[in-house]
C-alpha positions as CSV (number, residue, x, y, z in Angstrom):
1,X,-92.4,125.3,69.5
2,X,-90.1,122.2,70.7
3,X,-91.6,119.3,68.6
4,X,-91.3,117.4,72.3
5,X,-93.7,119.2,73.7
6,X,-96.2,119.3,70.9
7,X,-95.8,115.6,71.3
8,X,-96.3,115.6,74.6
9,X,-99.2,117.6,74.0
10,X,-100.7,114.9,71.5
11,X,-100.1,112.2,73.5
12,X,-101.7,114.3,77.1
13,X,-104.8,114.4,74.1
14,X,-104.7,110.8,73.3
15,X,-105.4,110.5,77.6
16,X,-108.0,112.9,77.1
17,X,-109.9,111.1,74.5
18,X,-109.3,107.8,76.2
19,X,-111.4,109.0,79.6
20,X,-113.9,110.8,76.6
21,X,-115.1,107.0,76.0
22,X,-116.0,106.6,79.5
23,X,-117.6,109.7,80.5
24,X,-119.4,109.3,76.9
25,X,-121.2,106.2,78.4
26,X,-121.9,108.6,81.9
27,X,-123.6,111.3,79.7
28,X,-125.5,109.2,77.3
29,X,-127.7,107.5,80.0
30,X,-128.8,110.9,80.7
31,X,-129.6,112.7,77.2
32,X,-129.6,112.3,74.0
33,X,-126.5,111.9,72.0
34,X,-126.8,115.1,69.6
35,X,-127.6,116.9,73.3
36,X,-124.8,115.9,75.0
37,X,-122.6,117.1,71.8
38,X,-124.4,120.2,72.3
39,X,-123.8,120.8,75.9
40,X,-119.9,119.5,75.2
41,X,-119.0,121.5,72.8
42,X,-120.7,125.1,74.1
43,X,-118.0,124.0,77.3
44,X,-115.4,123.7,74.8
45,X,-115.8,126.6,72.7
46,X,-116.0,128.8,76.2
47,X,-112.8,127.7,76.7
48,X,-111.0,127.2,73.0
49,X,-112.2,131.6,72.2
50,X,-110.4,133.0,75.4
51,X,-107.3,130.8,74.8
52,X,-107.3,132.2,71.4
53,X,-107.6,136.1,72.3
54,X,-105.2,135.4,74.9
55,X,-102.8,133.9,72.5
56,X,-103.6,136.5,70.2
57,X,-103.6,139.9,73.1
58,X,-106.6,140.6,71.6
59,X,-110.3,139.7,70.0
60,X,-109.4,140.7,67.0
61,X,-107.4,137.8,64.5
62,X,-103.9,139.5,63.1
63,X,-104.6,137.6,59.2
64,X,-107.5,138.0,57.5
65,X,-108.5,134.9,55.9
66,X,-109.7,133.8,52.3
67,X,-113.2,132.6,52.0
68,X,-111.5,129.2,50.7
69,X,-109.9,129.4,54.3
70,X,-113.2,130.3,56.0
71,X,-115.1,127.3,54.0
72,X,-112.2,124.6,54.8
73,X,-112.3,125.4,58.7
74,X,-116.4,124.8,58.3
75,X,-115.1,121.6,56.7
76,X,-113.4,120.8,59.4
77,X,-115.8,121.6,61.1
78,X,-118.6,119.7,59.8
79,X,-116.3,116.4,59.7
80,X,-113.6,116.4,62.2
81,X,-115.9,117.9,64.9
82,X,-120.2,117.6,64.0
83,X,-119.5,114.1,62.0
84,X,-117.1,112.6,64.4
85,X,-119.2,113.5,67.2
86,X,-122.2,112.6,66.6
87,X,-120.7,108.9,65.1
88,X,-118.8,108.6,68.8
89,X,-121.8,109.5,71.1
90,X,-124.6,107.6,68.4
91,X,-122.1,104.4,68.8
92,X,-121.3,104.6,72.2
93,X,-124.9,104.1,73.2
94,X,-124.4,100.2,71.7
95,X,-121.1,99.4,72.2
96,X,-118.7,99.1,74.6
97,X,-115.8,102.0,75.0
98,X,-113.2,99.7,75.0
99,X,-114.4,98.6,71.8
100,X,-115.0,102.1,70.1
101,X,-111.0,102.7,71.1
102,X,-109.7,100.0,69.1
103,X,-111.9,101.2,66.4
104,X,-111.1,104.5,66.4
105,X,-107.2,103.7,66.6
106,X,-107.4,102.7,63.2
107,X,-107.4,106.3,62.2
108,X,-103.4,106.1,61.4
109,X,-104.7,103.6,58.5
110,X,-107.1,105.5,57.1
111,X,-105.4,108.7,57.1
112,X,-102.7,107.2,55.5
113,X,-104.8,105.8,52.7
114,X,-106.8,108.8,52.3
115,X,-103.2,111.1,51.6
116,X,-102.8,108.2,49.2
117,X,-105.5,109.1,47.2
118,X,-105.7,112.9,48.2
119,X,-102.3,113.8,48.2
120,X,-100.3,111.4,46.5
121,X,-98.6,110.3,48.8
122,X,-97.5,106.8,48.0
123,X,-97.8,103.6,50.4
124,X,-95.0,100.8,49.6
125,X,-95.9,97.4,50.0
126,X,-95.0,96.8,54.0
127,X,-97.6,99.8,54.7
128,X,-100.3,97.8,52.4
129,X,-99.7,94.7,54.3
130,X,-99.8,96.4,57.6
131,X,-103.4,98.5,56.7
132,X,-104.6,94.8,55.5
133,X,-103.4,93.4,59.5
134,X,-104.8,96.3,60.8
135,X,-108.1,95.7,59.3
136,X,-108.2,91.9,59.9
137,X,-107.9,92.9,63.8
138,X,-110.7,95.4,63.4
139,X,-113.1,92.8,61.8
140,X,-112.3,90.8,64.5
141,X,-113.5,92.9,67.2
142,X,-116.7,93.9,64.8
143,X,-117.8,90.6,64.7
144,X,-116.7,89.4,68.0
145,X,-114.9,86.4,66.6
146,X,-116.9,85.2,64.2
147,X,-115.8,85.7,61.3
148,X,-118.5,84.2,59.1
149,X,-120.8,87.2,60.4
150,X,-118.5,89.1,58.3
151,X,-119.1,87.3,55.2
152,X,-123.5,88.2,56.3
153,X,-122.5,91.6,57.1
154,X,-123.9,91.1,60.7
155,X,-121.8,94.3,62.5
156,X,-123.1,95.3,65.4
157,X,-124.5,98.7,64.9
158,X,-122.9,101.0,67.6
159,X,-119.3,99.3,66.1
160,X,-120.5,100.4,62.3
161,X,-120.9,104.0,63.8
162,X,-117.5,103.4,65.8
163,X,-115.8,103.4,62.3
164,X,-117.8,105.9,60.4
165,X,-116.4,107.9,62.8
166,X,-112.8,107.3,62.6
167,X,-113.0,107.8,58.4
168,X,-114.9,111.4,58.9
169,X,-111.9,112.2,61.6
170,X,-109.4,111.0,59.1
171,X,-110.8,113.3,56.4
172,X,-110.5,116.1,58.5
173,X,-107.0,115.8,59.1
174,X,-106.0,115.9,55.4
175,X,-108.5,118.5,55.0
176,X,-106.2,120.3,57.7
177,X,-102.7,119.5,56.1
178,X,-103.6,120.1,53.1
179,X,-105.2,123.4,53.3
180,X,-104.8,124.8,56.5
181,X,-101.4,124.1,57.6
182,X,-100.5,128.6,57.3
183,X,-103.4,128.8,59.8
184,X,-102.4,128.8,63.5
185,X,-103.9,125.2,65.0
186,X,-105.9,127.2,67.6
187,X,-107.9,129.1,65.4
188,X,-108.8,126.5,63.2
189,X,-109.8,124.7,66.6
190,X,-111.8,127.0,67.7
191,X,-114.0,128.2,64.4
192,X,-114.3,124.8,63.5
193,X,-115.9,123.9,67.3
194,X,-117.8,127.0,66.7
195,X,-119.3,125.7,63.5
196,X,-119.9,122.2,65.1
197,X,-121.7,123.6,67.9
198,X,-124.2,125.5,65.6
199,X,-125.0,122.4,63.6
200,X,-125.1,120.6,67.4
201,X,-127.7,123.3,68.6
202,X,-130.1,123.1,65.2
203,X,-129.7,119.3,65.5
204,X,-130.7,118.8,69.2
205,X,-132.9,122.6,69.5
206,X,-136.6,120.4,70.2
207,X,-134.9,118.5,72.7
208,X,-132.7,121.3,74.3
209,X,-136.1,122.8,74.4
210,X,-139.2,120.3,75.4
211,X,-136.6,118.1,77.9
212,X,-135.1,119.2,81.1
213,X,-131.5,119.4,81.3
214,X,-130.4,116.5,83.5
215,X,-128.8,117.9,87.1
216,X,-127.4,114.7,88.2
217,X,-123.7,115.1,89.4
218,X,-122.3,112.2,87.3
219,X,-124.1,114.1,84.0
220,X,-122.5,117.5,84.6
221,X,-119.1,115.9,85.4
222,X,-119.0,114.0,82.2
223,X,-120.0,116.9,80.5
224,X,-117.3,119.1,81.8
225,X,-114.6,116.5,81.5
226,X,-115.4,116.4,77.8
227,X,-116.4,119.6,77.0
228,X,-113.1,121.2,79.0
229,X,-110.7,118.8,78.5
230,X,-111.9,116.1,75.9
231,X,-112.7,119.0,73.5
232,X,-111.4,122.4,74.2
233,X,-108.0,121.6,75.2
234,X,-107.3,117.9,73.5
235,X,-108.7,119.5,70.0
236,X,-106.1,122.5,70.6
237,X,-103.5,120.1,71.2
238,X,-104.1,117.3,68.5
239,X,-104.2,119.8,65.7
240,X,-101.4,121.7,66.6
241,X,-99.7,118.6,65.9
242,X,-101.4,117.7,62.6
243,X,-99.8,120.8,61.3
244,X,-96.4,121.0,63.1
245,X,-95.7,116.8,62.9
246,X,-97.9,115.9,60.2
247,X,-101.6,114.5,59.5
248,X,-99.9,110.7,59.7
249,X,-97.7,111.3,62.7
250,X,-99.9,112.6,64.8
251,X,-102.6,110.3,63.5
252,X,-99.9,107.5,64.9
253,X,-100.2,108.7,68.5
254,X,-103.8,107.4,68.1
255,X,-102.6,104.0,68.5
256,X,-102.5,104.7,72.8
257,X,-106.2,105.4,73.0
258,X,-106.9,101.8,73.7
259,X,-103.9,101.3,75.6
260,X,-105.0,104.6,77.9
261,X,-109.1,103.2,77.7
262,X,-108.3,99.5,78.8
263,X,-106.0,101.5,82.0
264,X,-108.8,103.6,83.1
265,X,-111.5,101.1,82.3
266,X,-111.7,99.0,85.8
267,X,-113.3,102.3,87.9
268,X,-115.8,102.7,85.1
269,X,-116.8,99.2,85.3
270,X,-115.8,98.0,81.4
271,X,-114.7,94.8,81.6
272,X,-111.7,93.3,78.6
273,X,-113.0,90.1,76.8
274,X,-110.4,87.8,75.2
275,X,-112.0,88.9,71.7
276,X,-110.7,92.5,72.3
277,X,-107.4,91.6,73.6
278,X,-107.1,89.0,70.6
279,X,-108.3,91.5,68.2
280,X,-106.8,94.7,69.8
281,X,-103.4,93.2,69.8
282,X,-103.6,92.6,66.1
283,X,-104.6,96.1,65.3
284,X,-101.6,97.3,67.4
285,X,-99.0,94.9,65.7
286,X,-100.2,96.4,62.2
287,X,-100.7,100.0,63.9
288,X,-96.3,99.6,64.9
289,X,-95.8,97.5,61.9
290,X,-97.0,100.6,59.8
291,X,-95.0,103.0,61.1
292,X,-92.2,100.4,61.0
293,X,-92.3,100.5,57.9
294,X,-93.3,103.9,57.3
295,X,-89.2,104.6,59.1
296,X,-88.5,102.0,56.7
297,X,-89.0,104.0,53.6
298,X,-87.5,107.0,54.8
299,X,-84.5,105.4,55.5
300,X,-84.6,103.7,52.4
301,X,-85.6,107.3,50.2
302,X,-82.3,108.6,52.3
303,X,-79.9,106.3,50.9
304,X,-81.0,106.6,47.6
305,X,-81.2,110.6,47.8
């Protein structure tokens, strides 16, 4: 496939995930965060199967896969999808979703230092000093400016769950390059939801059971925006990408989710502090000073080559 189009296809998920902060925030004063992950992803996976056979003509898969294959797509599974998930909705229910998107955009960082230690694959020193900016704007927003809370360890809860969940995302992505790059994006999307949603269901059963289901319009809508679109589709998309551009490219195209959440924030009511601004911009300028730098190398590996 044109790699234009899979890039429009990651950045049409990065829009997707953006709105996911918001609607988030709708569902979560309704339910439960493990059964709103529930309800999501049963949407998603309704819709991630059919594309599948459709793409496939048929139920049936064409490969038969190794059990190493079978146990790396629960991985993802269990981190990209159950892990990320339940860090999101568990942090969204204390923090703000402008917040959680500068966060979460730090997700180019980590992956890059997690194929450092799981791949090899070297960082020079530009990249270093852009992960250390990066950082410096996260800790910013963590501690809302005050940077002695840092030195107390006094981070808002909701923020700490914020960035749990962009280092279990990150781990699936390398998990993905690195051992499931032969398996078409789509299948791994859609076992690895179907795993998720298991785990989901066992989680949140007592609830899903003993509390009514909310029926309020705002609920279901959030729900079906996420689960359709924020899940089904925006997974399908992303991970195609991971394996036709790259765990760290794609990883890159991360860095609009704020940029998309502070657009759509004003008919959801978030409001933009100064702190965020102040902070967000920093994580940017290291976010574009990385992959500055990151062309920098290349270029530089070319000449000598």
């Amino acid at each position: 496939m044109n790699k234009k189009i899979i890039t429009l296809f990651v950045i049409t998920t990065m829009l997707f995930w953006a709105i996911n902060f918001h609607m988030a925030k709708i569902a979560l004063e309704y339910y439960s965060p493990m059964a709103v992950a529930a309800i999501r992803f049963f949407f998603g996976v309704i819709i991630l199967f059919p594309i599948m056979w459709v793409q496939y003509k048929s139920p049936k898969l064409p490969v038969k896969f190794s059990k190493k294959d079978w146990w790396n797509i629960f991985l993802t599974g269990f981190f990209g999808f159950f892990l990320t998930i339940y860090f999101f909705n568990k942090g969204l229910t204390t923090t703000s979703a402008i917040n959680s998107s500068l966060i979460i955009a730090t997700s180019t960082i980590l992956t890059a230092i997690l194929a450092f230690f799981a791949m090899g694959r070297k960082l020079i020193k530009l990249q270093w000093l852009a992960i250390i900016i990066s950082f410096l704007g996260v800790a910013i927003i963590l501690v809302k400016g005050d940077l002695a809370q840092l030195l107390n360890l006094k981070i808002e809860d909701g923020d700490s769950y914020i960035l749990m969940m962009a280092i279990v995302f990150s781990i699936s992505q390398i998990i993905i390059e690195r051992n499931l790059s032969h398996v078409d994006s789509i299948v791994t999307t859609s076992f690895a939801s179907l795993a998720a949603l298991i785990l989901f269901i066992l989680s949140s059963l007592p609830e899903l059971i003993s509390v009514p289901i909310p029926t309020d319009f705002a609920f279901w809508g959030s729900i079906l925006f996420m689960g359709i679109l924020g899940t089904g589709v925006a997974y399908a998309f992303f991970y195609k990408g991971v394996i036709e551009l790259g765990a760290t490219k794609s990883a890159l195209y991360m860095n609009l989710i704020p940029l998309f959440t502070v657009l759509t924030a004003f008919p959801f009511g978030e409001i933009v502090t100064p702190i965020q601004l102040f902070g967000g911009a920093i994580i940017i300028f290291g976010l574009l000073f990385f992959g500055w730098s990151k062309r920098k190398k290349q270029m530089t590996s070319g000449v000598r080559a």
